[in-house]
PLY file of the C-alpha trace (Angstrom):
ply
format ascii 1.0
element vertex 605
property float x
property float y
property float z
element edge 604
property int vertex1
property int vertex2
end_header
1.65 37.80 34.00
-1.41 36.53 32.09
-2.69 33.15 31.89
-2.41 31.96 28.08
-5.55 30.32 27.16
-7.48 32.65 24.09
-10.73 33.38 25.73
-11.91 35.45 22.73
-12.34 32.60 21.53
-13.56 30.98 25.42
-16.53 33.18 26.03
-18.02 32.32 22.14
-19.17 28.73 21.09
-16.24 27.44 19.14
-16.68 26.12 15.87
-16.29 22.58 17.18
-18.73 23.25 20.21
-20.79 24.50 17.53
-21.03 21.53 15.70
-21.05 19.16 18.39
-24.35 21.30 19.88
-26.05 19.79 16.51
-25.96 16.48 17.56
-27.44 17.31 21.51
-29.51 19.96 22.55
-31.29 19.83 25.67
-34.78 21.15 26.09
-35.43 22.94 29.59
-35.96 20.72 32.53
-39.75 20.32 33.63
-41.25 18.42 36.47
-41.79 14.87 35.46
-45.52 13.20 35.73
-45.50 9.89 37.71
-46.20 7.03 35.76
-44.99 8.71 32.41
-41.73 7.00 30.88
-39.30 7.97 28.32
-39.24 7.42 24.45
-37.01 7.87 22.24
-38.63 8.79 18.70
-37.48 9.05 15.21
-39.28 11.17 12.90
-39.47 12.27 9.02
-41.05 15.67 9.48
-41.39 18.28 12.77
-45.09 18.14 11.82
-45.31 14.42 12.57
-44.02 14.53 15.59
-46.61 16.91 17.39
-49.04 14.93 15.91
-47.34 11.76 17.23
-46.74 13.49 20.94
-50.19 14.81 20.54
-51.93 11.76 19.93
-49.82 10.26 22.94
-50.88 12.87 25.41
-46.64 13.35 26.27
-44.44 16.20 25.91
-41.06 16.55 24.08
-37.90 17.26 26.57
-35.23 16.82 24.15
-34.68 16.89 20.40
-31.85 15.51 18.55
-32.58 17.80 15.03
-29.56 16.59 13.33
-30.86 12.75 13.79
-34.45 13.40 13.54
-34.78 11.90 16.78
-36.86 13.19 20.29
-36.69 12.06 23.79
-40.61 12.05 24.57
-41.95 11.96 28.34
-45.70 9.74 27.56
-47.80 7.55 29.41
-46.10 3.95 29.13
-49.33 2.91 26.64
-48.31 5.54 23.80
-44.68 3.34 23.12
-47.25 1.09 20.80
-49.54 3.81 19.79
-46.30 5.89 18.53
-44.62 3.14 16.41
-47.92 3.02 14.34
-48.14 6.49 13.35
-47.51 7.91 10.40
-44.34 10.03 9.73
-42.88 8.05 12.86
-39.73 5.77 11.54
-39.46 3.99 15.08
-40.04 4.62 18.88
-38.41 2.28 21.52
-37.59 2.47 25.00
-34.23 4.28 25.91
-30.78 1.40 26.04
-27.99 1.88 27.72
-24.40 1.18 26.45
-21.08 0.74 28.25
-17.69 1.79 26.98
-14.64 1.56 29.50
-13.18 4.19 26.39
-12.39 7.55 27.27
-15.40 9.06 25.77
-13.89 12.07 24.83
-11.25 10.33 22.56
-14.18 8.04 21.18
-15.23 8.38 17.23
-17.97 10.74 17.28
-19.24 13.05 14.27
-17.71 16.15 15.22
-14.43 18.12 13.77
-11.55 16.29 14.05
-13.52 12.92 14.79
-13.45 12.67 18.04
-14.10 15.46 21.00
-10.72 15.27 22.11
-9.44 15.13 18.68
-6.03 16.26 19.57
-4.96 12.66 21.46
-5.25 11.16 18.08
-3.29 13.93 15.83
-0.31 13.85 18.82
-0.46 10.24 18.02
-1.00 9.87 21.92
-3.27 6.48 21.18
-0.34 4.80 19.76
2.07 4.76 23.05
2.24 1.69 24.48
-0.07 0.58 27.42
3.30 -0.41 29.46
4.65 2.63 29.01
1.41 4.96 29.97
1.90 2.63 33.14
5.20 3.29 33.76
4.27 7.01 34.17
3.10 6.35 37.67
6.73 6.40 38.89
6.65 10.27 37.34
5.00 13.65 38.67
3.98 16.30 36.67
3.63 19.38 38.58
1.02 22.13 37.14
1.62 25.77 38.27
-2.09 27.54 37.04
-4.68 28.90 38.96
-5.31 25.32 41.20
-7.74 22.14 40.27
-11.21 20.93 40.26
-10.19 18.24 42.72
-13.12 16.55 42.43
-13.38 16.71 38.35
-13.79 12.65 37.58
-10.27 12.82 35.68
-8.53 14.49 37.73
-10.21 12.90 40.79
-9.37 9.32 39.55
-5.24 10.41 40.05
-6.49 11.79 43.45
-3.64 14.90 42.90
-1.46 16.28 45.78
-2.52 20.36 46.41
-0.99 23.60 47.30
-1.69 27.04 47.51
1.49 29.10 47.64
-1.19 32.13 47.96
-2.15 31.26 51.19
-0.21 28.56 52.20
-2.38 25.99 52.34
-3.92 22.63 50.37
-7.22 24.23 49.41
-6.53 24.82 45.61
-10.27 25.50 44.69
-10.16 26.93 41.11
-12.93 29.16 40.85
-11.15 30.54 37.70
-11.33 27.35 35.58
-8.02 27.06 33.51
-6.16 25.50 35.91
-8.33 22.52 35.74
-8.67 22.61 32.23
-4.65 22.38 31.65
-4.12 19.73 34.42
-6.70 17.72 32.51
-4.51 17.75 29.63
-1.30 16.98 31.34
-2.38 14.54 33.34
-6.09 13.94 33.56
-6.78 9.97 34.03
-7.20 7.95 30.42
-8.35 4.96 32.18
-10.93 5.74 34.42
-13.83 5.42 31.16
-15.03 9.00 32.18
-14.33 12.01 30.20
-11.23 13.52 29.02
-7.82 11.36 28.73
-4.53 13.13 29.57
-1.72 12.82 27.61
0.36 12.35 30.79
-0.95 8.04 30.93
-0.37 7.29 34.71
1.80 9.84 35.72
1.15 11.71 39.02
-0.78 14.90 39.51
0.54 17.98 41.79
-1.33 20.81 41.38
0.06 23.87 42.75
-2.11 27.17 42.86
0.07 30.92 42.24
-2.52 32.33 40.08
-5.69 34.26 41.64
-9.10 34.20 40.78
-8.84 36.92 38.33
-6.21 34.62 36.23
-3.19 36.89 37.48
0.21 35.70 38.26
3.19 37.70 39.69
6.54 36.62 39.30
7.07 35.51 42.61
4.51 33.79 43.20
5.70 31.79 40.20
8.90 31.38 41.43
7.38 30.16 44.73
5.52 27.01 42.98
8.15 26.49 40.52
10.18 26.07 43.66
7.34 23.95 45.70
7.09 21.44 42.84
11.05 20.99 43.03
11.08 20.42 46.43
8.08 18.28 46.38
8.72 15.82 43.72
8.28 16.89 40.59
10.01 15.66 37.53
8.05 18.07 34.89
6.44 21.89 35.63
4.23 23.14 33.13
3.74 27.04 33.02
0.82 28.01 30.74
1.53 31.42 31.72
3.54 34.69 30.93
4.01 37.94 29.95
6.23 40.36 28.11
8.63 41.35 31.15
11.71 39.14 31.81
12.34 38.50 35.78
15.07 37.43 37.50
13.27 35.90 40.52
11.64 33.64 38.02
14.86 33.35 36.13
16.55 31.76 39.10
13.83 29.76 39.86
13.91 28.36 36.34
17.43 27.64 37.32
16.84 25.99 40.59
14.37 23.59 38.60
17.03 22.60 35.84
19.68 22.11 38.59
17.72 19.63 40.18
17.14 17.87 36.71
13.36 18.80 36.60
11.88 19.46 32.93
10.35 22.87 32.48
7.17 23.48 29.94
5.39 26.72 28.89
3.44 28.41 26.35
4.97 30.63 23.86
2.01 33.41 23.92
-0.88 33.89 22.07
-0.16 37.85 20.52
0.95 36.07 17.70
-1.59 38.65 15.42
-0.61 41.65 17.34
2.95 42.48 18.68
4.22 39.26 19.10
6.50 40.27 22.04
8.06 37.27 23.51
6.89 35.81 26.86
8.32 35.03 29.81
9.00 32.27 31.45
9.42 30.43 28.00
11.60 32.87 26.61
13.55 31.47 29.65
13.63 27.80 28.71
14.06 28.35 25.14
16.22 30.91 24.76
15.86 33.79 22.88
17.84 33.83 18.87
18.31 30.03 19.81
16.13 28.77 16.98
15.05 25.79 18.96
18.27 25.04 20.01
19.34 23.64 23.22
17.79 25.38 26.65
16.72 23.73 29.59
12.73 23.17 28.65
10.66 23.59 25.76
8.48 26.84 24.24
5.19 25.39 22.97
3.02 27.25 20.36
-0.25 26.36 19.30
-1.77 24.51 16.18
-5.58 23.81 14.82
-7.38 21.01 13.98
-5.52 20.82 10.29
-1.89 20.71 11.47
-1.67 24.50 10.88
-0.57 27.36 12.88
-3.11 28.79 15.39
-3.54 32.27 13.98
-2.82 33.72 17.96
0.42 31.86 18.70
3.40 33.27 19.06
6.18 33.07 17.14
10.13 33.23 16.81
13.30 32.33 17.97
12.26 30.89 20.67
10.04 28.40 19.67
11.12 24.75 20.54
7.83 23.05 19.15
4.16 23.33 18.33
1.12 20.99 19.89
-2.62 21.10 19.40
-3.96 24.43 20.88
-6.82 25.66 19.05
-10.25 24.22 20.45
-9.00 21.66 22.27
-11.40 19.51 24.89
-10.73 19.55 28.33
-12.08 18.96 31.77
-13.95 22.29 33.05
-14.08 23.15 37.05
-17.50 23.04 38.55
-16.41 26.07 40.32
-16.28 28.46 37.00
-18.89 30.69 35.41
-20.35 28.89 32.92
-19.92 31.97 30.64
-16.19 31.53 30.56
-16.16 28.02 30.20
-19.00 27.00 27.98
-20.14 23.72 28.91
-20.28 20.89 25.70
-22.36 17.89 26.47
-20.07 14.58 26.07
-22.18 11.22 25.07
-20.40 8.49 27.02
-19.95 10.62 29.75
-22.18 10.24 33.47
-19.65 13.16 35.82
-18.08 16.19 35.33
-18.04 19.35 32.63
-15.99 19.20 29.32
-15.57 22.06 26.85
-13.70 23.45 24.11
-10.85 26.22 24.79
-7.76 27.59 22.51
-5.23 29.28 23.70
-0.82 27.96 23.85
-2.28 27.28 27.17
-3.54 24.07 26.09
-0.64 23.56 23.81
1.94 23.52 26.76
0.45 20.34 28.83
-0.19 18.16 26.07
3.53 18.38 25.67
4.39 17.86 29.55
2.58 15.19 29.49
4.48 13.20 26.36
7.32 14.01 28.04
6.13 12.07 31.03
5.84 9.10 28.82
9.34 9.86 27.40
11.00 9.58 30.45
9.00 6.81 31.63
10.06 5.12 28.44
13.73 5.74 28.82
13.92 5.92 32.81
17.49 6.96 32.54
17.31 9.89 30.39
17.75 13.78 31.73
15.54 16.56 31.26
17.18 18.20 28.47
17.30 14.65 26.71
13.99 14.20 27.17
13.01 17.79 25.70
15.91 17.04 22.81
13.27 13.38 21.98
10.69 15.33 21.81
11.66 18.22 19.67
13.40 15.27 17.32
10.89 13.47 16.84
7.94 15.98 16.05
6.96 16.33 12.40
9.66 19.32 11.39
11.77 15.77 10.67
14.70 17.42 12.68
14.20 20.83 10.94
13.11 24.21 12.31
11.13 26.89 11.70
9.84 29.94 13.94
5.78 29.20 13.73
5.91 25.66 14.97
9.77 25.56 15.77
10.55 21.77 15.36
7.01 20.76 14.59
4.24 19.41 15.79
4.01 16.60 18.92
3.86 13.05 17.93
4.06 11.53 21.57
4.60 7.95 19.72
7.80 8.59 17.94
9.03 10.40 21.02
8.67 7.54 23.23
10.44 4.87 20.16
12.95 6.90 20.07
13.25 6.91 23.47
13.14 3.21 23.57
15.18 2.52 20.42
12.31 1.14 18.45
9.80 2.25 15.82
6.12 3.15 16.34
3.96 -0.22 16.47
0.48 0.77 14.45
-2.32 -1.67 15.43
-3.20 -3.88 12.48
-6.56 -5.38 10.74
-7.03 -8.94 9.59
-10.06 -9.61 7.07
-10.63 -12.59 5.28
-13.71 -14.22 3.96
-14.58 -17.58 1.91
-17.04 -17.59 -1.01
-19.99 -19.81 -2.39
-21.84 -19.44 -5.04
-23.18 -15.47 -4.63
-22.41 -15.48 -0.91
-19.26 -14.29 0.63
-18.59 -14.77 4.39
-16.52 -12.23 6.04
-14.54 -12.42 9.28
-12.11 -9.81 10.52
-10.01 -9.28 13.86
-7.95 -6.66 15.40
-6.39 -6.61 18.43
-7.59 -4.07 21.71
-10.62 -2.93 18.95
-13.64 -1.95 21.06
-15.92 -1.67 17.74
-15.39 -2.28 14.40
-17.20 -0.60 11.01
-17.56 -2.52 7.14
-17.42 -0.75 4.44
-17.91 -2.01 0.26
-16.14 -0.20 -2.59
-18.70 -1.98 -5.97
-17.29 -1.42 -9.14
-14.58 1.44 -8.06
-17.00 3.58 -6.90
-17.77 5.29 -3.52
-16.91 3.54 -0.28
-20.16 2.39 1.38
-21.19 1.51 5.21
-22.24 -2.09 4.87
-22.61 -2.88 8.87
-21.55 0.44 11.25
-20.54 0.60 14.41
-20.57 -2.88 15.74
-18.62 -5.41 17.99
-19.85 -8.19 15.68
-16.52 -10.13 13.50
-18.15 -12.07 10.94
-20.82 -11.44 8.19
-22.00 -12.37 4.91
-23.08 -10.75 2.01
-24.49 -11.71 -1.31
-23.36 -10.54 -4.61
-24.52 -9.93 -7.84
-22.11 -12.10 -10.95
-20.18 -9.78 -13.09
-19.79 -7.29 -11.03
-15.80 -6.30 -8.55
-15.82 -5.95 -4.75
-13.94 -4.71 -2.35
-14.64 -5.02 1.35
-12.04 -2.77 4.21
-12.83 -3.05 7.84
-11.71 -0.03 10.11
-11.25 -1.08 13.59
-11.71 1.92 16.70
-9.29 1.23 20.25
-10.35 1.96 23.72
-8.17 5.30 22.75
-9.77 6.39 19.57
-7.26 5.58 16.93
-8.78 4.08 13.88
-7.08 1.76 11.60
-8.26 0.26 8.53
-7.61 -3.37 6.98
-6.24 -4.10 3.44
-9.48 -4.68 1.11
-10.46 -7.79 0.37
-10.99 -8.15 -3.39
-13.91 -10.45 -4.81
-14.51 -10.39 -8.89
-16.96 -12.25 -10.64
-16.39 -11.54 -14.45
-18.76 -13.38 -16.56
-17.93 -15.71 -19.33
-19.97 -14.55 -22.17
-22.17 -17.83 -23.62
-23.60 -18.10 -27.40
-26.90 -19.91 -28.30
-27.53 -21.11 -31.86
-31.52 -22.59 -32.27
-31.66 -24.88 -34.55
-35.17 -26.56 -36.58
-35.99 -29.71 -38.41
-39.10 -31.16 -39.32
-40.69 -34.46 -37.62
-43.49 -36.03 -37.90
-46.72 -34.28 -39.02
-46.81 -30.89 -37.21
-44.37 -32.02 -35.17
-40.98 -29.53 -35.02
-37.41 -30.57 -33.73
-35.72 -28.01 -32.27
-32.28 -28.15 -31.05
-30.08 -24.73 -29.05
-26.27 -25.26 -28.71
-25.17 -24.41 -25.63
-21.63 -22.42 -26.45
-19.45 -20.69 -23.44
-16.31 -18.53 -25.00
-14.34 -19.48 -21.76
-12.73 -22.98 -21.85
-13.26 -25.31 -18.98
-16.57 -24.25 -18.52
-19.03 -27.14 -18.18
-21.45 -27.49 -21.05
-23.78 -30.54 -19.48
-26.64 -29.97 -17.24
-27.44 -26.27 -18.42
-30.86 -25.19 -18.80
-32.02 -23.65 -21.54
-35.91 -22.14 -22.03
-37.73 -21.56 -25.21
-40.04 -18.67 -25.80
-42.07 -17.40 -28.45
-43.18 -13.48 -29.38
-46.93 -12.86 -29.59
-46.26 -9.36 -31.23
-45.64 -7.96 -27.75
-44.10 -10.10 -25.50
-41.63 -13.10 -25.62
-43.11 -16.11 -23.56
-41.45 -19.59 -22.04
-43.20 -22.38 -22.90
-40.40 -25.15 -22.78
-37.68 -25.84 -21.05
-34.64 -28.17 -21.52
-31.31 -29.35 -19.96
-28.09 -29.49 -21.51
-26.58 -32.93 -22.52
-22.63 -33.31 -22.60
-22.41 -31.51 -26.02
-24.25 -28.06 -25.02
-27.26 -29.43 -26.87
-30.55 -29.17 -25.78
-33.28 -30.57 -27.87
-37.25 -30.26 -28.44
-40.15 -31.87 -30.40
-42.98 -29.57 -30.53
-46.56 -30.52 -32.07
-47.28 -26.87 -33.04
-50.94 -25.89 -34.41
-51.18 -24.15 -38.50
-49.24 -21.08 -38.07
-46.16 -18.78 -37.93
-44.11 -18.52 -34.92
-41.31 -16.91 -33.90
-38.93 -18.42 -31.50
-35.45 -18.21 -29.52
-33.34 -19.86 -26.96
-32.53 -18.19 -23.33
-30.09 -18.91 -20.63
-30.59 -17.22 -17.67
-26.76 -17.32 -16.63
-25.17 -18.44 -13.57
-22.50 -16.89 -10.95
-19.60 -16.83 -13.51
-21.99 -16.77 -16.84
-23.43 -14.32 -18.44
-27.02 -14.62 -19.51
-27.55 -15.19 -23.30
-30.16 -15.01 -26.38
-30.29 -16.79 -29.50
-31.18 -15.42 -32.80
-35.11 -15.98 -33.46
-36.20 -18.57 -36.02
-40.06 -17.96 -37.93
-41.34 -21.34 -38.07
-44.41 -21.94 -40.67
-46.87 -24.80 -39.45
-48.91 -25.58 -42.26
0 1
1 2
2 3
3 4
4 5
5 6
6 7
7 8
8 9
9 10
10 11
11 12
12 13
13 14
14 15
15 16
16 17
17 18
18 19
19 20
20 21
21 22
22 23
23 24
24 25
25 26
26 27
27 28
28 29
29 30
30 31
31 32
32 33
33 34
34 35
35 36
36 37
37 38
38 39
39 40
40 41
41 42
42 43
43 44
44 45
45 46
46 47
47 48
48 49
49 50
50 51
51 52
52 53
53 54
54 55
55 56
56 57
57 58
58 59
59 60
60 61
61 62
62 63
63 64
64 65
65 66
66 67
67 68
68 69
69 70
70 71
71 72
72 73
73 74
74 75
75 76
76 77
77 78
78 79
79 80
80 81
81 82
82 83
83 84
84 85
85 86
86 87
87 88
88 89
89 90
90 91
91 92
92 93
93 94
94 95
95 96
96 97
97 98
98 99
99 100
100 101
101 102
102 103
103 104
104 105
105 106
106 107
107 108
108 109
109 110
110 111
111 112
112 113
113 114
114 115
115 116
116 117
117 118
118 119
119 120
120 121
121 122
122 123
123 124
124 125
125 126
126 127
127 128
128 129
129 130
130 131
131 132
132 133
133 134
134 135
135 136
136 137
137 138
138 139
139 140
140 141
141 142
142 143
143 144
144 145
145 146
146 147
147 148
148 149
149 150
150 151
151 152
152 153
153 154
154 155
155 156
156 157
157 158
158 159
159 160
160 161
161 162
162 163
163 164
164 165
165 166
166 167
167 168
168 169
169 170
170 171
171 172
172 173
173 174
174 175
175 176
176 177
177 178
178 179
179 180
180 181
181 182
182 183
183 184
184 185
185 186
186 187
187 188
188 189
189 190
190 191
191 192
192 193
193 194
194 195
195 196
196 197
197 198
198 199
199 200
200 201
201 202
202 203
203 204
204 205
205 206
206 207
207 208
208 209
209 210
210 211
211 212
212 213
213 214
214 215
215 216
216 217
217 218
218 219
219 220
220 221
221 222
222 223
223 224
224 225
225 226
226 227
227 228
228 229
229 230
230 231
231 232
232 233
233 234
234 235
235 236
236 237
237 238
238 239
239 240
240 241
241 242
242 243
243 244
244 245
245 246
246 247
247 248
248 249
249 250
250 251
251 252
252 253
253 254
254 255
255 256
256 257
257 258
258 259
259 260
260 261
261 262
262 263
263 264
264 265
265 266
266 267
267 268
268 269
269 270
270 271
271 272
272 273
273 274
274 275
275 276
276 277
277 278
278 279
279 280
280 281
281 282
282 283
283 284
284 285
285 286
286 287
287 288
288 289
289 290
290 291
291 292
292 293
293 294
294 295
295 296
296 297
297 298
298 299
299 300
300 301
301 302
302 303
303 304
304 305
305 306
306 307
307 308
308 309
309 310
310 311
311 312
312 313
313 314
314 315
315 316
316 317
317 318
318 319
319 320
320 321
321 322
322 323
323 324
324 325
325 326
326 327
327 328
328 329
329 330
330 331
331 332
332 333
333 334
334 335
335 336
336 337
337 338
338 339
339 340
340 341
341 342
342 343
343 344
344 345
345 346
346 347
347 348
348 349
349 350
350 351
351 352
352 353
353 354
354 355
355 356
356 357
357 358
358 359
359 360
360 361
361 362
362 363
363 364
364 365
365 366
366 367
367 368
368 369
369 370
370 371
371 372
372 373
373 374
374 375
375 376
376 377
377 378
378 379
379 380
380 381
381 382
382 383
383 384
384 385
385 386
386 387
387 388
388 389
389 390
390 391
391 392
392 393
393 394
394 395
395 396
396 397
397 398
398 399
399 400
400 401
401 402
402 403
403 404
404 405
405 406
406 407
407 408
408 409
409 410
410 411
411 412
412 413
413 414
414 415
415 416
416 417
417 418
418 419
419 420
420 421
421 422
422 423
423 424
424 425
425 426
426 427
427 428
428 429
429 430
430 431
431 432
432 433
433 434
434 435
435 436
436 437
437 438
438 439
439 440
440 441
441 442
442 443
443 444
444 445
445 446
446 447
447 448
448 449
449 450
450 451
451 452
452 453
453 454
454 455
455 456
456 457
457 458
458 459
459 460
460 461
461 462
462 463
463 464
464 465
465 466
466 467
467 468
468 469
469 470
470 471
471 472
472 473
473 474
474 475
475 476
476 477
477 478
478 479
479 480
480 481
481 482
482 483
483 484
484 485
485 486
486 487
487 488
488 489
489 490
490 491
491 492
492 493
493 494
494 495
495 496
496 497
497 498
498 499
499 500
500 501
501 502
502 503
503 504
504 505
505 506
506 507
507 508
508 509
509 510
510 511
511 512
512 513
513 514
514 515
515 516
516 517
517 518
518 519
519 520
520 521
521 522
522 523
523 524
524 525
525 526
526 527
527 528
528 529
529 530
530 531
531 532
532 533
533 534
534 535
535 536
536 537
537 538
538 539
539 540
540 541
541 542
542 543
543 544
544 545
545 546
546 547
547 548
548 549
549 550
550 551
551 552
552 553
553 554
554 555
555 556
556 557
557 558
558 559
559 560
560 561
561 562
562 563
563 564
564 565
565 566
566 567
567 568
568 569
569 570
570 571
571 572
572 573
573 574
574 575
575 576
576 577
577 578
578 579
579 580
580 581
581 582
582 583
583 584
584 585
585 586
586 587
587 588
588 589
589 590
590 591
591 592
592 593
593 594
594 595
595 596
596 597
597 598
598 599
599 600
600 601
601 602
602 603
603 604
């Protein structure tokens, strides 16, 4: 037997590692000078910053290209000298930040929005915390090539260990998948340190049949299969197989479902080539069943859109379908680092983290929900448990033989289990206006940080305030214009949920000026400009109203008037011999549009 992760795809940079290595790359590690400190600068061209780290006698040791941003090693005098330079948008001092998140389920500009995107599409993040607690009283066994003990994820459950190879508790996995797959299944998700398993508290026995090499042979699968039974566990996972049905393993399959223990395993990934059914899931889900019935589930593999992995197997014996195709995990310290490519994770101070495909990684994510179905639903049995799951994945209770019942959502598993619907976080935003100024406050519960974004006029959604922790802010407007303000609010877990906007219009109430002359005394001129708003209600007293005169050019103020209780505002003007030409202006006001009388030509003789 073969293990089932696609390491075609293993030994390459996947397309998300790809585009998570734009956002870090590390230079080379150099001795450090003493009395040199870090600083972290943003530039507008590569050219300014050698001259900036020339001019500061330091040396770059890590660029940030997609953030035009450096990490600069410089005597601690060259911070000031830096920020003054041209072509250099800011240098500062390195900050730290805290986050008791899982940062690999944390919003972060990669594929899938997050580096362990596939928590959020299996709608992990919306189980309840009681129920991710409840887990505890649950074991999930993983039979794989043994653990990275010492991995912060899988450390934080401290697992129990055997070997059935050589009889023993050292389970060192020099191989790498097992650790990868028992990160999935049941890697911690509240320890603030890398990955989160899909498993919430349940308990971690790692059992080792495969050898270094990734090989498996039936017996020794039988033999952990059996271990696990005998030591506790409620749910096996089996991201192995091969072509070859066995009757060793058969039985063993049998002993497991006879003591009520839930059975998981990937369907294959030869879903391009001869598609030959594998063994053991061909066991749990039986062949020509269609997804029907058996005594454990068959789990094929999906991408980042929801769509079939283009390796998974397929066919009658598919009971589901679960994230598969570069997936993060938790990578052993013991494997080459050419197998298991190593993707820096921001947030993250321990361990290795990558990006694998393979049904592999398809098959835990699953054993894990179905920890948090039973722990749900304490009472159910293994096959009701599988029968929640495959129920309550998006095929809506249909079938099909790429994804068989469709794809995982781990929170409408566990309401069903419970006899309740899915609970989705919510986002209050309100806000009060005055004059041009609206104040904003919004809330959500469990949100670790919060973003504000402005829709003007219909058009494009814009960031007003990112990432932030802050609730309240203002903002100032401009009169006859529409606004609509939506807060998204991020949980400890990743999911993202987004307020209803919160509409503010200011349509103006278009105003007509009518100037007005009469002679006075002498050279003396009476002018008079009607204050007249189309909108009824509107106030007509107190407005004030300029005067300004065209010297061929330009128009000029030169007077000024207020309003009296009829609109009118009047003038008496000692003008010198000449012709002018004058008008009326109002300069409007938060619900008033500004407004321009006709000019009169006055003759001063």
């Amino acid at each position: 037997m073969r293990l089932l992760s696609f390491h075609r795809a293993a030994k390459m940079l996947t397309p998300i590692a790809a585009a998570a290595a734009l956002f870090v790359t590390t230079a080379g590690a150099a001795p450090r000078v003493q009395g040199d400190r870090t600083t972290v600068v943003g530039y507008v061209s590569a050219r300014a910053l050698r001259e900036a780290v020339a001019a500061s006698g330091g040396r770059v040791i890590r660029k940030l290209p997609a953030l035009h941003a450096a990490e600069v090693q410089a005597p601690s005098a060259a911070l000031r000298l830096m920020s003054g330079l041209a072509g250099i948008r800011y240098a500062q001092r390195p900050v730290a930040r805290y986050s008791l998140a899982e940062p690999a389920v944390a919003p972060a500009a990669v594929p899938g929005g997050a580096y362990e995107w596939q928590y959020a599409a299996s709608r992990e993040d919306l189980v309840p915390a009681s129920v991710q607690q409840a887990a505890g009283a649950l074991t999930i066994a993983v039979v794989d090539t043994g653990a990275d003990v010492n991995a912060p994820d899988l450390a934080a459950k401290g697992p129990a260990t055997w070997s059935v190879l050589d009889n023993s508790a050292e389970v060192t996995d020099n191989q790498g998948h097992g650790t990868f797959v028992s990160s999935l299944a049941a890697g911690s998700s509240t320890n603030g340190e890398g990955v989160a398993g899909f498993g919430g508290d349940a308990k971690l026995l790692d059992v080792q049949a495969a050898k270094v090499d990734g090989t498996i042979t039936d017996v020794d699968s039988a033999a952990a299969i059996v271990y696990a039974v005998d030591h506790g566990a409620n749910i096996i996972n089996m991201s192995y197989g091969g072509p070859t049905p066995s009757a060793t393993e058969q039985n063993a399959i049998g002993y497991a479902a006879g003591h009520g223990v839930l059975l998981v395993a990937a369907a294959g990934n030869d879903g391009a080539g001869t598609n030959l059914p594998m063994y053991p899931a061909g066991f749990l889900q039986p062949l020509l069943s269609n997804g029907q019935g058996g005594v454990g589930l068959a789990v094929a593999s999906t991408d980042v859109s929801g769509s079939p992995s283009y390796f998974s197997n397929w066919g009658s014996y598919i009971s589901m379908a679960a994230p598969g195709e570069n997936v993060f995990g938790a990578i052993s310290a013991d494997a080459s680092q050419s197998a298991w490519p190593r993707t820096a994770l921001p947030g993250s101070s321990a361990g290795f983290y990558g990006y694998d495909s393979g049904t592999s990684f398809a098959s835990p994510e699953v054993a894990g929900a179905a920890a948090l179905v039973w722990a749900a639903n304490p009472g159910l049995r293994a096959t009701d448990v599988a029968g929640i799951l495959k129920q309550s994945a998006s095929g809506d209770g249909g079938w099909n033989e790429n994804t068989g019942h469709g794809i995982l959502d781990a929170a409408a598993a566990v309401a069903s289990a419970q006899g309740t619907s899915v609970a989705v976080p919510t986002v209050s935003l309100g806000g009060t206006r005055s004059g041009l100024r609206v104040s904003l406050t919004w809330s959500s519960p469990g949100a670790i940080s919060y973003r504000l974004l402005l829709t003007r006029d219909g058009g494009s959604p814009q960031i007003v305030v990112g990432s932030t922790t802050a609730t309240t802010t203002s903002y100032k407007l401009d009169g006859g214009h529409s606004y609509s303000f939506t807060v998204t609010a991020t949980d400890t877990c990743g999911l993202t949920v987004a307020s209803t906007p919160y509409t503010i219009t200011l349509p103006y109430s278009a105003v007509k000026l009518d100037l007005r002359t009469s002679p006075a005394k002498s050279r003396q001129i009476r002018l008079s400009s009607l204050f007249a708003p189309e909108s009824k209600g509107v106030a007509r007293a107190g407005r004030r109203l300029v005067l300004e005169s065209f010297d061929g050019h330009v128009w000029h103020r030169f007077a000024a008037a207020s309003t009296g209780k009829t609109g009118v505002a009047t003038w008496t003007l000692r003008l010198r011999r000449g012709s002018y030409r004058i008008r009326s202006s109002y300069a409007g006001a938060d619900d008033l549009a500004p407004a321009t009388s006709r000019a009169v030509t006055l003759r001063v003789r």
